[in-house]
N, C-alpha and C positions, 0 to 999 in steps of 0.2 A: 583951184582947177588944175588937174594934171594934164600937163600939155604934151600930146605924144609926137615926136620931131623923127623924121628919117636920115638918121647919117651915112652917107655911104662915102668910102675913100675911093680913089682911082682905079684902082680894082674890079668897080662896085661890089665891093662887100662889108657890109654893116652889121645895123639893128635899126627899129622901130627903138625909139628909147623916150623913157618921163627920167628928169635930170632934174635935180633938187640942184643948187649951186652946183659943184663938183659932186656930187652923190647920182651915181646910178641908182633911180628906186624901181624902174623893169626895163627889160629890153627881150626883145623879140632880134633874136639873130636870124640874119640871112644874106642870103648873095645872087646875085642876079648874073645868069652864064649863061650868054645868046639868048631864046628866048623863054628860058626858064627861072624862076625864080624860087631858090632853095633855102626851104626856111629848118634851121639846124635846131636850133634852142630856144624856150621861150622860160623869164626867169621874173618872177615878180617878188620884192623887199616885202619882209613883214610886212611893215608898215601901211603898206598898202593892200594885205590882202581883205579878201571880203566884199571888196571895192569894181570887181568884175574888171578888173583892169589886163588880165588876158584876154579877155571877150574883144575887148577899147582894142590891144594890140591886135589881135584877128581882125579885127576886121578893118584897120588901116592897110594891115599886107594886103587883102582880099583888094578891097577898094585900089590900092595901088598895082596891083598883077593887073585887076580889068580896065586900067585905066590906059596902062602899058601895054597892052597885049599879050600877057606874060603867062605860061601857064607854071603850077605851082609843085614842087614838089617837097612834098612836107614829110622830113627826116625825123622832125621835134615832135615827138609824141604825142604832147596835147595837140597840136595842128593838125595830126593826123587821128586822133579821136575823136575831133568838130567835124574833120572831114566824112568822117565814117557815120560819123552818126548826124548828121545833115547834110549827105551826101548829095542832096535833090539842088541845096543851096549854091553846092562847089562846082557840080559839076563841067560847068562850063569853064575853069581854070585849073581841075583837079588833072595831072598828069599822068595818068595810071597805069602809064607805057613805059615809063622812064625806067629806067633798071639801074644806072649808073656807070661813073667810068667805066 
């Protein structure tokens, strides 16, 4: 069972990550600035592809942005292809205002 854990440092900025002993085998990077939550990169190991384990990390962010009240601004391509193309799903955390520094 891959168990997806949320690291964030003082900062808060992390990933969503599945951690084999010391092996990273995916992580969903992102950062949380007031109250948006900016998801940069999402990276899954061989190992585990196939496995829909971007899916697993999407929808931990999701779950954790509306848990937070956080809305989402997704940089990382795949997050922003799930959002486009199940847009009906996101919309309620989907930031479509945000422009950037």
């Amino acid at each position: 069972m891959n168990t997806i854990q949320l690291k964030l440092n003082d900062q808060q900025r992390g990933a969503f990550v599945i951690e084999e002993g010391d092996e990273r085998l995916a992580e969903m990077v992102i950062a949380v600035i007031g109250p948006r939550l900016v998801v940069y990169h999402t990276e899954v190991s061989e190992k585990l592809r196939g496995e829909g384990i971007a899916s697993k990390l999407l929808e931990q962010m999701v779950n954790y942005a509306r848990t937070h009240s956080l809305k989402v601004v997704p940089l990382c391509p795949y997050v922003l292809a799930q959002f486009k193309r199940h847009a009906e799903l996101y919309s309620d955390i989907w930031d479509k205002d945000w422009k950037g520094a």
